[in-house]
C-alpha positions in Angstrom: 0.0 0.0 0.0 1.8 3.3 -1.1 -0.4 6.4 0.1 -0.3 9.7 -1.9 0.6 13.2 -1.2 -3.1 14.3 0.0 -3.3 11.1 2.0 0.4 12.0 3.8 -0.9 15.5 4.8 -4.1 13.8 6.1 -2.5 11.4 8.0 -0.3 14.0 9.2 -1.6 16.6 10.0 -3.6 16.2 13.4 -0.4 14.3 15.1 1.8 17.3 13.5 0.1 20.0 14.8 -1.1 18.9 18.0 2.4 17.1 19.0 3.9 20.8 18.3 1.3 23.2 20.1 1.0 20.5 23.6 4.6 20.8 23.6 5.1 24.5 23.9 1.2 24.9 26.2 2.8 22.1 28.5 6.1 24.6 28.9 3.6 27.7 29.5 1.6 25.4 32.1 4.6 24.3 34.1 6.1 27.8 34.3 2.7 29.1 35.5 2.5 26.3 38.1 6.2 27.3 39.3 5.7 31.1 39.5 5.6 32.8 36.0 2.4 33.6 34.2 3.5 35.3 31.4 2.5 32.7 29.0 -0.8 32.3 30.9 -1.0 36.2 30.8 -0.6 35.9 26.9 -3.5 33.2 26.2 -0.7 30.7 25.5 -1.3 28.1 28.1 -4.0 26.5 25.9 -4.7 23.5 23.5 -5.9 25.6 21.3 -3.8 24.8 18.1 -4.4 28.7 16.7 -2.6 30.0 19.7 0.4 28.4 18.8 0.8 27.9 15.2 3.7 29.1 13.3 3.1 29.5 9.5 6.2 28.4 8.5 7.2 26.5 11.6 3.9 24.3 12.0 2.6 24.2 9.0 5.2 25.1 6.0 8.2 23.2 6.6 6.6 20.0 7.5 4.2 20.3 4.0 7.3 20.8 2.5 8.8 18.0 3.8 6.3 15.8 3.3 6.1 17.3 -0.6 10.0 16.5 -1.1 9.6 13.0 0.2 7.1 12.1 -2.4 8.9 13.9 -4.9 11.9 12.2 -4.4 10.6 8.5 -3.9 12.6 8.2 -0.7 11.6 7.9 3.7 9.2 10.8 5.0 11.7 12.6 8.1 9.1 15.8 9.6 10.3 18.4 12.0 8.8 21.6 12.5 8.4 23.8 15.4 5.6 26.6 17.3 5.7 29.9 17.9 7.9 29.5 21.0 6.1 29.7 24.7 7.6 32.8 26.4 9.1 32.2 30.0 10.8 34.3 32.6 12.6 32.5 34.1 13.4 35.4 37.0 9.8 34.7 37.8 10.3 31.3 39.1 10.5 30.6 42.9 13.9 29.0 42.3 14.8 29.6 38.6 17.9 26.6 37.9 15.6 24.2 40.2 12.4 24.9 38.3 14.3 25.5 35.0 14.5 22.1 35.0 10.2 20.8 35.3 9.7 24.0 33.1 11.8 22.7 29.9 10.9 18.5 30.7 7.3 19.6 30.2 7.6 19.8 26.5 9.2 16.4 25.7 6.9 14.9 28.6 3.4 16.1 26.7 5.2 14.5 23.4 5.5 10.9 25.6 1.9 11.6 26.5 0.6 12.1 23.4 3.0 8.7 21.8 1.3 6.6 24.3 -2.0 8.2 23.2 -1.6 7.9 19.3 -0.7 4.2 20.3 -3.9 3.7 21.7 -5.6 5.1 19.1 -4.1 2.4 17.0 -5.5 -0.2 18.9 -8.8 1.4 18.6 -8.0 1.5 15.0 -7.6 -2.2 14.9 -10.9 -2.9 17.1 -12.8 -1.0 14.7 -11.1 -2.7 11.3 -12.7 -1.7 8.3 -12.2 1.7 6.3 -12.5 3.9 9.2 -9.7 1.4 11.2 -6.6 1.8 8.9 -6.9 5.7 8.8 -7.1 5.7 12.2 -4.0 3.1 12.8 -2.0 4.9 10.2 -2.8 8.5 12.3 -1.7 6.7 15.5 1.5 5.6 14.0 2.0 8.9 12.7 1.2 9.9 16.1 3.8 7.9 17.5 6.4 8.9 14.9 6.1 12.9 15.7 6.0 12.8 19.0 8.9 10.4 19.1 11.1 12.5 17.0 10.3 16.1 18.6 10.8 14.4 22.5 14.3 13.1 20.6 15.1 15.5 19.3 14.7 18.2 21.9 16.0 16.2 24.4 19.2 17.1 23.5 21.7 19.1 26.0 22.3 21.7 23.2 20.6 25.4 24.8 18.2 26.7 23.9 16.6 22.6 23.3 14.9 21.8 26.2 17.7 19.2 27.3 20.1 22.0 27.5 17.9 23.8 29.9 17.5 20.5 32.0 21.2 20.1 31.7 22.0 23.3 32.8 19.3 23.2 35.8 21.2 20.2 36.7 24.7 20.7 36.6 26.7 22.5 39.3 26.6 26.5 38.7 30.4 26.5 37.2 29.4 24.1 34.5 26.2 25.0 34.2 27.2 28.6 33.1 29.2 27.5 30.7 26.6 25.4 29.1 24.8 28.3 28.8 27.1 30.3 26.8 26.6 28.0 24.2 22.8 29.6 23.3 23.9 31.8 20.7 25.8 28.8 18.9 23.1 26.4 19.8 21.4 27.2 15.8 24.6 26.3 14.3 25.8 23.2 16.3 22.5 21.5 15.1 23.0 22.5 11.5 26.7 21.2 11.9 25.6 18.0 13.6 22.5 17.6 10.6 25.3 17.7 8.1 27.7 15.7 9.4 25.3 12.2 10.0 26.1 12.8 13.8 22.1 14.1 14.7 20.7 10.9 13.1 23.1 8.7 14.7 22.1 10.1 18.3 18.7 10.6 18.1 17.3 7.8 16.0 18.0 5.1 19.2 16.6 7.4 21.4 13.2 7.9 19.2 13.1 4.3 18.8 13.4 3.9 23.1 10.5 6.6 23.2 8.1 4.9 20.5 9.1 1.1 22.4 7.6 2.5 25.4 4.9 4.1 23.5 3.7 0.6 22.0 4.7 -1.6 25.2 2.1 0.7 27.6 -0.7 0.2 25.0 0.3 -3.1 23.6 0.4 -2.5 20.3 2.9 -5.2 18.6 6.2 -4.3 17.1 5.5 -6.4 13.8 2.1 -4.2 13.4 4.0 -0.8 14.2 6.2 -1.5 11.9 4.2 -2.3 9.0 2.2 0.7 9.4 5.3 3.0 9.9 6.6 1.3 6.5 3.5 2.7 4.6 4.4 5.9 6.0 7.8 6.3 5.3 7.6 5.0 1.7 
């Protein structure tokens, strides 16, 4: 089964979106919880995908994406990103401690929302028929974005959320060195994309995140992976 182009973006395009805009509301929720409301104070600590949406970031790049794929016959790789949720990090009770739940928030509502997608999948297979493999091809999709933006921004490169949980973690000398490596944190990534070394980090730890994903709903690796094969062809 080979899907086309409109099919891709259908399949798509609910995981996308909402496995971007949870991410940054679950930052602005934390924060707020911990002693900043300026995302709550700017309507951002919502599900509400309009609230979030970045034209190029959410909705652009990923089309495009999706577009090259098809275009050039090979595997579908999506990444895309939200108008970032904005924290003040003075306004936290204890700013390195709470640094820390603040930027694990993100990557934790994309592990929420795998194990979700994976149930949906078993739903899809209860139901069967031709509303069951949409839905099983959305949950693997589901799966497959939420994996790869928890990856992926798990990272200990600032300003990713792992190099905010690596700075709240390590002692303030080391720490502050860390994060001096903000401004450069664009171009590290763009170094590591071209040189293989991104793919070669992150693809094990998506693969960890989509395992637990499918072992807490109990969807089967042999059926995951014939879904995520009509995906990525």
């Amino acid at each position: 089964m080979e899907l086309t182009l409109i099919q891709k973006i259908a399949v798509f395009a609910i995981p996308v979106i909402f496995a971007i805009t949870l991410h940054e509301a679950a930052h602005g929720y934390i924060a707020m919880k911990f002693g900043d409301k300026t995302a709550w104070m700017l309507g951002r600590v919502t599900a509400n995908p309009l609230k979030h949406i970045d034209p190029v970031g959410t909705i652009g790049l990923p089309l495009f994406l999706l577009l090259m794929s098809k275009l050039a016959g090979g595997p579908t790789f999506l990444f895309g990103w939200a108008k970032p949720v904005p924290v003040n990090f003075n306004n936290l009770r204890r700013p390195k401690r709470d640094m820390l739940w603040v930027a694990a928030a993100g990557p934790g509502a994309n592990l929420v929302m795998a194990v979700f997608w994976g149930a949906m999948i078993q739903l899809g297979h209860a139901l069967g028929g031709d509303f069951g493999l949409p839905l099983m091809l959305m949950g693997a999709a589901g799966i497959l974005i939420n994996a790869m933006l928890a990856a992926f921004n798990l990272l200990p490169i600032p300003p990713l959320d792992g190099g905010r949980i690596a700075v709240s973690l390590l002692p303030p000398g080391p720490a502050g060195m860390l994060a001096r490596v903000e401004p450069f944190g664009f171009f590290i990534l763009i170094a590591l994309i071209f040189t293989g070394v991104l793919g070669f980090v992150v693809w094990p730890l998506i693969s960890l995140i989509a395992g637990f994903a499918t072992l807490l709903t109990g969807v089967s690796d042999k059926l995951l992976l014939s879904l995520m094969s009509v995906l990525l062809n």
